[in-house]
VOGU-3710 file (C-alpha; in Angstrom, 3 decimals, decimal comma):
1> xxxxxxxxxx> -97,153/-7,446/-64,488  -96,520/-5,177/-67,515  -93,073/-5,682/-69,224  -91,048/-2,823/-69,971  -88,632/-3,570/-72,922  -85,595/-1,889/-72,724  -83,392/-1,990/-76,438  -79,976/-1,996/-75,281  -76,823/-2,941/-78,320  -74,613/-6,124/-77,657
11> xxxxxxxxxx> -71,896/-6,485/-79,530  -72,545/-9,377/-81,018  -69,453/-11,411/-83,225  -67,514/-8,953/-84,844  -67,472/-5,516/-83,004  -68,806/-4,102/-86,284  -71,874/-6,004/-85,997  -74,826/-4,929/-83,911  -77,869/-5,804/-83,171  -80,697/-5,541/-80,689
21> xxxxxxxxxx> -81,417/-7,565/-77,504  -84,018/-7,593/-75,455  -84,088/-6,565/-71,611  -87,208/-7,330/-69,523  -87,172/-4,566/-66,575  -89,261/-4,942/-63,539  -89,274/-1,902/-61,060  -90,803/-1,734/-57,195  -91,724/1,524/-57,282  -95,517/2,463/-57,406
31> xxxxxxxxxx> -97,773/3,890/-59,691  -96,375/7,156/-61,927  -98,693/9,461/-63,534  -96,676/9,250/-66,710  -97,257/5,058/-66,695  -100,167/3,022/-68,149  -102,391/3,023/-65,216  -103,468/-0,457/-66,395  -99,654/-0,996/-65,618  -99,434/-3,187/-62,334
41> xxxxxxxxxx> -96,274/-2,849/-60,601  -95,234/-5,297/-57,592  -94,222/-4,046/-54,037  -90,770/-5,827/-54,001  -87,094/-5,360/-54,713  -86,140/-3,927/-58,711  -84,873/-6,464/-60,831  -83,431/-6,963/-64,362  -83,058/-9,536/-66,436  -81,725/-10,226/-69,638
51> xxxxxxxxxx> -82,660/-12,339/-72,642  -79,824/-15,296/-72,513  -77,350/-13,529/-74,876  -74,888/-15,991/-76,349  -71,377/-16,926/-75,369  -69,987/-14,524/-77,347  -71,852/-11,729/-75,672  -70,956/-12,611/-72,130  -67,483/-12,079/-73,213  -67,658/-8,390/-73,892
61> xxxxxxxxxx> -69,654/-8,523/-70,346  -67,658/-6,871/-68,160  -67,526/-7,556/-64,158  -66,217/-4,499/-61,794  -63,424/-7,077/-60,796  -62,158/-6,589/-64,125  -62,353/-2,858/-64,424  -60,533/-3,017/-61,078  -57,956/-4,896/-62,322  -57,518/-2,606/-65,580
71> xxxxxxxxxx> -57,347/0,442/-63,697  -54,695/-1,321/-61,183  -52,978/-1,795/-64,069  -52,919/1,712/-65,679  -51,985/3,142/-62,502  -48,934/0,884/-62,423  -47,664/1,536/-65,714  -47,978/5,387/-64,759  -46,261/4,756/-62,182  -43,185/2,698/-63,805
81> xxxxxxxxxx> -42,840/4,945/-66,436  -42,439/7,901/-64,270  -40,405/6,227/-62,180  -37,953/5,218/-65,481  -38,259/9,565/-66,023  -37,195/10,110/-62,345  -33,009/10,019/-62,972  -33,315/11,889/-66,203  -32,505/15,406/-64,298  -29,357/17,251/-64,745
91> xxxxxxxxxx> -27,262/14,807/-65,653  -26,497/16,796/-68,668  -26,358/20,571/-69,452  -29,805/20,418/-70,726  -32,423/18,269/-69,428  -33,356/14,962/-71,436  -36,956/15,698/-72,649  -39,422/13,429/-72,503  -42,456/13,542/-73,914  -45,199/11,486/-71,718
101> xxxxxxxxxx> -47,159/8,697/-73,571  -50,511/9,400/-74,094  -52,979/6,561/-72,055  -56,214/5,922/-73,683  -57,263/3,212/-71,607  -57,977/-0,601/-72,202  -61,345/-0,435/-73,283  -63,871/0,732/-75,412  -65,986/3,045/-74,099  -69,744/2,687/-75,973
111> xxxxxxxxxx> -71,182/6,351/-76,804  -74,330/4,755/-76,987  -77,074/5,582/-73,929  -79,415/2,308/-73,591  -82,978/3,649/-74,480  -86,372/3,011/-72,358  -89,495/2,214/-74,519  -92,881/2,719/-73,180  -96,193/3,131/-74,245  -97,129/6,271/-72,900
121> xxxxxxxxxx> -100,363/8,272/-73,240  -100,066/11,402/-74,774  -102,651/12,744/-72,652  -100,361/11,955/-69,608  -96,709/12,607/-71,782  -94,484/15,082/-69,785  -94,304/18,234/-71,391  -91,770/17,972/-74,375  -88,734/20,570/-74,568  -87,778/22,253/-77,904
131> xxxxxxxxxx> -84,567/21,779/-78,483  -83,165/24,233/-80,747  -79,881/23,294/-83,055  -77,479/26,712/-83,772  -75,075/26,156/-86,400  -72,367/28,313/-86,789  -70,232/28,174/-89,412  -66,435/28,885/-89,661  -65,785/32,393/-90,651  -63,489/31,874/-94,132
141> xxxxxxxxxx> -61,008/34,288/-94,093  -60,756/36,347/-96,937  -58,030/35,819/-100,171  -55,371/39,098/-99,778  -55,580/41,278/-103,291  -52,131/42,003/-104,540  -50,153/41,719/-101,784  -48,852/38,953/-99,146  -49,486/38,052/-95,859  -47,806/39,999/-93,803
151> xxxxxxxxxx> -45,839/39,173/-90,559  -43,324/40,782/-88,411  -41,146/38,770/-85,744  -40,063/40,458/-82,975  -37,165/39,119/-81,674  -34,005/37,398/-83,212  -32,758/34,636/-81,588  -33,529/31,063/-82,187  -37,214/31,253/-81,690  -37,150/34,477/-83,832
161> xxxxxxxxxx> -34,519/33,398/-86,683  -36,437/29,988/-86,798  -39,705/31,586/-87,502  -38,847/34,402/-89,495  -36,911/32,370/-92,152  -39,686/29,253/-92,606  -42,187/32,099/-93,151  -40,137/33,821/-95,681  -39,707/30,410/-97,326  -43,463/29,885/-97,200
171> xxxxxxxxxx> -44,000/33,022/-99,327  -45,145/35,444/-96,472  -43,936/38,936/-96,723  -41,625/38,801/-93,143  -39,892/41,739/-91,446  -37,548/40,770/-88,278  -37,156/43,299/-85,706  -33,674/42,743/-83,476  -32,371/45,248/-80,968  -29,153/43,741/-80,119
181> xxxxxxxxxx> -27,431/42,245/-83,226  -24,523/40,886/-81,054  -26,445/39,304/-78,451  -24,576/37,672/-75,644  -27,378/35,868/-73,703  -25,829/34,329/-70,405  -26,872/30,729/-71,512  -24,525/27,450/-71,325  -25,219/27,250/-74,751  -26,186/23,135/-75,309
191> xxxxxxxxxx> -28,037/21,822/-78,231  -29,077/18,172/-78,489  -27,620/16,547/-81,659  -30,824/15,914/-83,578  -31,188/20,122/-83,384  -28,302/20,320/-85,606  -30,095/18,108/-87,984  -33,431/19,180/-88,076  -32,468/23,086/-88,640  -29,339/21,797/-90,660
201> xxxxxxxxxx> -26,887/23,543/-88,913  -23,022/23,364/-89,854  -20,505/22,054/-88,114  -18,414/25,411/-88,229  -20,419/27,082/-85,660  -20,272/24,567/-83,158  -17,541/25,435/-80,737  -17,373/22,220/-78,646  -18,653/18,350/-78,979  -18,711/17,303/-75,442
211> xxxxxxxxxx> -18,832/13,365/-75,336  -18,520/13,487/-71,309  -19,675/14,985/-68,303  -18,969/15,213/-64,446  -21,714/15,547/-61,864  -20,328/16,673/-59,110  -22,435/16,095/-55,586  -22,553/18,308/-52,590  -19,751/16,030/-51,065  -18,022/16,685/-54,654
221> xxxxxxxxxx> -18,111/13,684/-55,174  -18,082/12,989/-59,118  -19,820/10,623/-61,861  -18,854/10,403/-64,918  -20,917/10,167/-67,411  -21,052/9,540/-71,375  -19,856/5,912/-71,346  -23,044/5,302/-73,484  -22,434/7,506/-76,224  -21,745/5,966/-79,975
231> xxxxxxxxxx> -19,283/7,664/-81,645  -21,175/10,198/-84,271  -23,085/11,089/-80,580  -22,079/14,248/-78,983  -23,870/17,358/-76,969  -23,367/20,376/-79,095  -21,861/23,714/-77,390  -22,491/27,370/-78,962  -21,865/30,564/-78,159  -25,289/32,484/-78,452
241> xxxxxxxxxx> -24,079/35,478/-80,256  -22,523/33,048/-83,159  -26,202/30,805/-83,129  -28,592/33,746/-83,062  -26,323/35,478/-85,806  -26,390/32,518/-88,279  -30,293/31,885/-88,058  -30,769/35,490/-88,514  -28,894/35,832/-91,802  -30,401/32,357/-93,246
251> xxxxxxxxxx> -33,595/33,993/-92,469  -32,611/37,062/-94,431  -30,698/35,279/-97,187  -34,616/33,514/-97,555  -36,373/36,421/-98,005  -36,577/38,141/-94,633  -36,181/41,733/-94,219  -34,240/42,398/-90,889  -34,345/45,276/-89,055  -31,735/46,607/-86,088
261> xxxxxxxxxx> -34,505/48,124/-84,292  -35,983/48,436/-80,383  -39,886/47,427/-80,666  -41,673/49,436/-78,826  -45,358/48,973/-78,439  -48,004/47,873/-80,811  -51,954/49,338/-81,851  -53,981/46,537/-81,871  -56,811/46,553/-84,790  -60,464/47,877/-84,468
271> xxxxxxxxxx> -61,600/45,043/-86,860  -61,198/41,413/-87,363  -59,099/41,743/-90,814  -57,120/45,109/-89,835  -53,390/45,619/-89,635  -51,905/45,750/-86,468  -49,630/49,324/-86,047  -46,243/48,554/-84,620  -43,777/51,185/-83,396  -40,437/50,642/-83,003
281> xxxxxxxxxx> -36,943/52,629/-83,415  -34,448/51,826/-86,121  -31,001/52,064/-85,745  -28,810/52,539/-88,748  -25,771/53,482/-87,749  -26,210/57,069/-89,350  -28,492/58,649/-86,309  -26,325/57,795/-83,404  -27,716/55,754/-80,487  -30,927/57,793/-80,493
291> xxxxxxxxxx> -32,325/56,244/-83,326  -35,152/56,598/-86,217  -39,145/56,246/-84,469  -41,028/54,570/-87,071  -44,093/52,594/-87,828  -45,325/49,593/-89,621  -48,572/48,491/-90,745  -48,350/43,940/-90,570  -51,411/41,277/-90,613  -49,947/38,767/-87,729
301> xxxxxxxxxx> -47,226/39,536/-85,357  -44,861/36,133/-83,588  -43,851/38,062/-80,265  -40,230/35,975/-79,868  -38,462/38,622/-77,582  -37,132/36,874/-74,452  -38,339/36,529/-70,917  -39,222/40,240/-70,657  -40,986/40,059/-73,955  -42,784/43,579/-74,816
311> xxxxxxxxxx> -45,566/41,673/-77,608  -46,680/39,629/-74,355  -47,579/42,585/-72,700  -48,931/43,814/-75,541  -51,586/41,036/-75,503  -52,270/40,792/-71,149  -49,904/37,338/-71,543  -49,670/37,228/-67,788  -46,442/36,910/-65,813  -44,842/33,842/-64,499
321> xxxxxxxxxx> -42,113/32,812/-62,145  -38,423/33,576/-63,595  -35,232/32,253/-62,610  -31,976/34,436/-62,415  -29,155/33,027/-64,655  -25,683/35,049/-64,276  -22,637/33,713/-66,100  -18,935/34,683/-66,351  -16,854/33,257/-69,198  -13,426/32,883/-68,044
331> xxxxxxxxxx> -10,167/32,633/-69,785  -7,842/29,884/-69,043  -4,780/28,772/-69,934  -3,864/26,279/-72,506  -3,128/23,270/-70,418  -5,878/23,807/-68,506  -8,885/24,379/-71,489  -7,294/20,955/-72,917  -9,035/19,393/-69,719  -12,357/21,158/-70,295
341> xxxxxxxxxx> -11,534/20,009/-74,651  -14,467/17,721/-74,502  -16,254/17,909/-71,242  -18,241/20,082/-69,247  -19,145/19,833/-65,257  -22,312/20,491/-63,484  -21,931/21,242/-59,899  -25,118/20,415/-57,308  -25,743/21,452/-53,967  -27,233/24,316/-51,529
351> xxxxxxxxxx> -23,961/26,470/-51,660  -23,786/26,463/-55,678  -27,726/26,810/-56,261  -30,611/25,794/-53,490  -32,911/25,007/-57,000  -30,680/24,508/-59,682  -27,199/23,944/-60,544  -23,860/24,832/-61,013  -21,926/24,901/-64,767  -18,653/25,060/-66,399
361> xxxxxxxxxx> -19,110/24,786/-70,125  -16,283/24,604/-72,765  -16,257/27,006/-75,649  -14,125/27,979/-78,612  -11,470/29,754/-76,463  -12,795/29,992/-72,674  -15,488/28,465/-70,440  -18,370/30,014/-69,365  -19,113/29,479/-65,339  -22,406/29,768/-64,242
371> xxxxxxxxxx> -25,382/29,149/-62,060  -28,765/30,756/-61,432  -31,744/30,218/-58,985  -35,785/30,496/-58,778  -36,108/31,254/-54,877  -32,870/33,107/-54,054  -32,142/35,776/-56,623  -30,596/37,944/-53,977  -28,018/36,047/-53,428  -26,816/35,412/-57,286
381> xxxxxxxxxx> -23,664/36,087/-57,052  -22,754/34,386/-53,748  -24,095/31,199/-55,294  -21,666/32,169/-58,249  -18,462/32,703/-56,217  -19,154/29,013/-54,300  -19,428/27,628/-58,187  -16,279/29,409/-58,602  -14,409/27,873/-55,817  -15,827/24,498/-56,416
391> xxxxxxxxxx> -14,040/24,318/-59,521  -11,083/26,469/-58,619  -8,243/23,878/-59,109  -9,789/23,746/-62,510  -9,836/27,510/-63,914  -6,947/28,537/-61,495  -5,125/31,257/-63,388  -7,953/32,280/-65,645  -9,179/35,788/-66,247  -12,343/36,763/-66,549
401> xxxxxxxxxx> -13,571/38,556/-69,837  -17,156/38,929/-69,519  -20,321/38,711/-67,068  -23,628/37,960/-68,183  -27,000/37,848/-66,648  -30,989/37,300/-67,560  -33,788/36,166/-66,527  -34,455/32,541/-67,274  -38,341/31,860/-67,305  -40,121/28,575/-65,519
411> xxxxxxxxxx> -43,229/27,719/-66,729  -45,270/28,485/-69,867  -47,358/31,644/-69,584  -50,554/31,756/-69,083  -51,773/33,377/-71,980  -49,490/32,503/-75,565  -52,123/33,623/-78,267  -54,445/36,636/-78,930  -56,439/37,021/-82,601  -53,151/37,403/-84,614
421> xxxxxxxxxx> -50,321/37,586/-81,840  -48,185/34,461/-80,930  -45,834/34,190/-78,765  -42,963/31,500/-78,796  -39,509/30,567/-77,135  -38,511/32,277/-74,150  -41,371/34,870/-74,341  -43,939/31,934/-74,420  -42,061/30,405/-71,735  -40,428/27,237/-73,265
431> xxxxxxxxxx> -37,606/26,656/-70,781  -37,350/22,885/-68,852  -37,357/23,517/-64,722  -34,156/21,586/-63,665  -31,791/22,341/-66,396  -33,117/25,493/-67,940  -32,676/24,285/-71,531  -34,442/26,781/-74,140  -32,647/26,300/-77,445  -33,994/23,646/-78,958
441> xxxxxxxxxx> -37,453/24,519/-77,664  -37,082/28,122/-78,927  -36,174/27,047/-82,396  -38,768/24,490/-82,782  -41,744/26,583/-81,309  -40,507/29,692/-83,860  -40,818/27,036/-86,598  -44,055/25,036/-86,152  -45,503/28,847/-85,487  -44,286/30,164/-88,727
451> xxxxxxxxxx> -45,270/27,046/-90,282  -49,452/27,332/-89,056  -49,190/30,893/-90,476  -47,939/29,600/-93,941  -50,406/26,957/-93,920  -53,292/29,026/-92,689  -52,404/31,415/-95,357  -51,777/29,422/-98,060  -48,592/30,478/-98,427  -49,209/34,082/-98,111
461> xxxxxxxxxx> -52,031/34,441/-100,327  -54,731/34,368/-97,393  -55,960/36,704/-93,926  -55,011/34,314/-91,097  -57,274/34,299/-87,842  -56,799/32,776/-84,232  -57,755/29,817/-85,736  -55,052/29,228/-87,202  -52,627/30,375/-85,069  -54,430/27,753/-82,121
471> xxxxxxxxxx> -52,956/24,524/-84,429  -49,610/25,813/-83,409  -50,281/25,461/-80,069  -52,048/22,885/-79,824  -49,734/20,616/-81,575  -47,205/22,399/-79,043  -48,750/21,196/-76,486  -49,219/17,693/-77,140  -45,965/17,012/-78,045  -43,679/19,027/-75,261
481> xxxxxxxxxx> -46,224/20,698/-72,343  -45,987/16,992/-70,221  -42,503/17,223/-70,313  -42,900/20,425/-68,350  -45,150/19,530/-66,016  -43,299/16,093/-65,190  -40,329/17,895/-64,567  -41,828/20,177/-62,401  -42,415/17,295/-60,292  -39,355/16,051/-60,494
491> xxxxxxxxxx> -37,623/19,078/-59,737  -39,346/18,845/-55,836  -38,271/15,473/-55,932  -34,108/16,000/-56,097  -34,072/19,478/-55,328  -35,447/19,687/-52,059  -32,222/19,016/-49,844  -28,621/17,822/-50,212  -28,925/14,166/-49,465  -31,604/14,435/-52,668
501> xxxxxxxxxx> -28,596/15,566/-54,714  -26,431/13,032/-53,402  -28,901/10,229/-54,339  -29,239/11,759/-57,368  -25,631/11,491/-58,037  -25,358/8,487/-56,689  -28,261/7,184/-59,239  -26,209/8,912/-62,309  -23,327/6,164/-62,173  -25,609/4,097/-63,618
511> xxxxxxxxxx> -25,314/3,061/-67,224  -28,786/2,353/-67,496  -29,804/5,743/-66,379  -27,216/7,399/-68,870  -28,085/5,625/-71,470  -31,935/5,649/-71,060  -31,377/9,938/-70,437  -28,571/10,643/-73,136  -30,885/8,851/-76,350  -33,949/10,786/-74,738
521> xxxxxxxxxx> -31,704/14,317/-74,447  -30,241/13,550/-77,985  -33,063/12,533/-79,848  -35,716/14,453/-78,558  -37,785/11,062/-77,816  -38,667/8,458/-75,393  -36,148/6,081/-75,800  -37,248/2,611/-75,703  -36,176/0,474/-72,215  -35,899/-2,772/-71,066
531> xxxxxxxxxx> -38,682/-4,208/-69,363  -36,286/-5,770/-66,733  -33,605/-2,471/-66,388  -36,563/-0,554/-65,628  -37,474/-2,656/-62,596  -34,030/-2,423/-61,260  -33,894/1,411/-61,877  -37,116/1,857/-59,940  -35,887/-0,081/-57,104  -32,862/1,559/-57,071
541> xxxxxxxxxx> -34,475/4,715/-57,560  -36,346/4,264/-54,294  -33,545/2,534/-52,149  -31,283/6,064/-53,049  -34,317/8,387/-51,971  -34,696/6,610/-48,734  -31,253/6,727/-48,012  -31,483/10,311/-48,685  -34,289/10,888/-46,565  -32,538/8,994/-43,994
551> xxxxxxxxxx> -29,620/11,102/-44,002  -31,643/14,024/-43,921  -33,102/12,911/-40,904  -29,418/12,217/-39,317  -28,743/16,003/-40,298  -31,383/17,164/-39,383  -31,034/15,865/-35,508  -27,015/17,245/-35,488  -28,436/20,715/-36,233  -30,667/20,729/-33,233
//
């Protein structure tokens, strides 16, 4: 018998420290062409073994026991953290967003493959391969001669303002394209608290500071919710039109040019380092409501122009499901907006929505009554009425003073990037399932765009590529796109039939489950839980849903 040494790396003391063992192989298989003929292998069953490795080496050893029992135990920490993320749906105007922690297992995986050494004729060798290496090396773009980057923004709402006014800060030559300069998107108009830190917004154009909330079951029966909240906390209400107008002019006041103009369509360029050709019409108040038809010559284009954004088509972006949103802001009287000073309601339940919900959010001087819906957009404004009458006794004797509707997009599209064209905020797709938030989301994805262009660039001075454009979206993506895609699941989950929303409901009376969804809404983070809370929540969690199903079941068999 011939032995076979196979060199396979222990660990050996420290994990830095390696070095070779020894592994005797014997094999039952007969005679190769590509062995030592002299080689005599016995008839019977393979074997291995090892060179006695010492104590410390049988301790990285690892039996399939205990891999099962690691993998048992990822799968229940999945499990218990989703189940802590299953509550956090519309209990408040905006859903809590929570950004999945990333698993990277309990071992070490070794990137090392164990090598076979034999003595091998090389009359007898197999025939050998070439293997050829290509390099290619990273195209550097080019420094820009006398000029700036250049970059229009098409679109000016918080996506748009966001990213037009961190390029012009960067030093990029910007140009903001808006159509409607008093834009009055039907939107309930929440922003989480830490938005109004991070883009530094003042106080002045916040109309409301709702510190509580009502959810309001298909039974109507309500929850209150907010007992959590520290004092400095609230959930910031704006009116869109106020918002979109303030970013716009810090943008300009930065360096921005902005334009009241309808974009149009865009040439794309024949080469890698050509403008792109945009064409648009101006309006300037001296040509009437036909406008000016002009062109502009730019480097990189951010395509932040809502749901039925013209820059995605420009680029094949795709399509993607939309929901319908429609809105009326209603006047009430005093004594009645001193009710709505510091809350808002959301209303759940087939008649209001049969995927989504039902609002009434305080503003300055009105609230604005909504709902909207994936499946059913025929039937908008019968969902709207039942919304209406479900908080009649609390708007009775308003007057309505303006109706609103837009489409509200779902899911991310499938294309967001082309060479030089990005898209963000709605046009991208950035809006949570459940709750339909998009502010904050906007904002931030206009920023961290504008900010890869600035740093691609080099603050202007540089041709940007796709490159470049690709960090934004990645580092989109791993921060936000789980949150999406867990509360797409979750959206099945408590959407699916009324005793779903009532265990839902019933769930939000918790102070846990407020507390737990408020920080993460607020704060934009996964708020930190208690090992023992989170065990109760998922039993609770699971005793409402099968009392849900269970009544589904009773409702079911009255309907036959």
């Amino acid at each position: 018998m011939v032995e076979i040494k196979v060199i396979e790396w222990w660990y050996s003391g420290k994990i830095t420290k390696r070095e070779p063992k020894p592994v005797t192989l014997s094999s039952s298989h007969h005679h190769r062409q590509f062995l030592n003929p002299t080689v005599n292998i016995p008839r019977k069953s393979p074997t291995i073994s090892l060179s006695t490795p010492t104590k410390t080496h049988l301790t990285k050893i690892k039996t399939e026991a205990e891999r099962q029992r690691e993998r048992d135990f990822i799968v229940k920490f999945v499990f218990a953290e989703l189940l802590k993320l299953l509550p956090f749906l519309l209990i408040q105007t905006t859903m809590a967003t929570v950004t999945l922690k990333s698993f990277t297992g309990l071992r070490q995986s070794s990137t090392e493959q164990t090598n076979f050494v034999s003595h091998v004729p090389s009359s007898l060798s197999l025939p050998q391969r070439r293997s050829s290496l290509r390099v290619t090396a990273a195209r550097s773009t080019p420094k820009l001669s006398n000029r700036k980057l250049r970059v229009a923004v098409i679109g000016g709402g918080p996506a748009g303002g966001a990213a037009a006014e961190t390029l012009a800060q960067g030093g990029i030559e910007t140009v903001l394209i808006e159509r409607k300069m008093d834009n009055c998107k039907p939107c309930g108009g929440a922003i989480p608290l830490c938005m109004v830190g991070e883009f530094n917004l003042p106080l002045d154009i916040i109309d409301r500071r709702v510190t509580k909330m009502k959810m309001i079951s298909p039974s109507n029966i309500a929850v209150d919710i907010g007992r959590t909240l520290k004092e400095h906390e609230y959930i910031g209400m704006v009116r869109r039109e106020v918002l979109d107008a303030y970013l716009r002019e810090r943008a300009e006041k930065s360096g921005a040019t902005v334009i009241n103009g309808l974009f149009l369509k865009m040439d794309h360029p024949e080469n890698w380092d050509s403008p792109y050709t945009l064409h648009y019409t101006e309006y300037d108040g001296k040509t009437g409501s036909t406008g000016t038809k002009k062109t502009m010559e730019v480097d990189a284009v951010i395509g932040a122009d809502g749901a039925n954004s013209r820059v995605a088509k420009s680029i094949d972006a795709g399509d993607y499901d939309y929901a319908i949103a429609f809105q009326e802001r209603i006047r009430i009287p005093d004594d009645k907006m001193t009710y709505y000073e510091d809350l808002a309601e959301m209303y759940v339940g087939d008649d209001v929505s049969p995927d989504f919900y039902g609002w009434v959010f305080p503003k300055c001087d009105h609230v604005a009554v909504g709902t909207g819906t994936v499946t059913h957009k025929g039937d908008i404004k019968k969902f709207q009425l039942a919304t209406r009458n479900r908080a009649k006794d609390k708007i009775l004797g308003g007057k309505i003073i303006r109706v609103e509707a837009h489409p509200i997009p779902e899911h991310p599209r499938p294309r967001r990037l082309s060479k030089r064209v990005a898209l963000v905020g709605d046009a991208a797709g950035y809006v949570t399932k459940c709750s339909g938030e998009g502010i904050y989301f906007a904002a931030k994805s206009g920023r961290m765009c504008a900010e890869a262009i600035v740093e691609g660039s080099q603050n202007g001075k540089k041709m940007i590529d796709e490159g470049d454009l690709r960090k934004y979206l990645e580092k989109w993506d791993k921060t936000y796109l789980p949150t999406y895609r867990v509360l797409d699941v979750l959206q099945k989950v408590f959407y699916r039939s009324n005793p779903a929303r009532e265990a839902f409901v019933e769930m939000c009376a918790d102070e846990y489950v407020q507390k737990m969804t408020f920080d993460s809404y607020l704060y934009k983070r996964v708020a930190p839980g208690s090992p023992l809370e989170d065990i109760k929540l998922a039993v609770n969690t699971i005793g409402s849903l099968v009392r849900a199903n269970a009544l589904r079941r009773e409702i079911e068999k009255l309907n036959v």
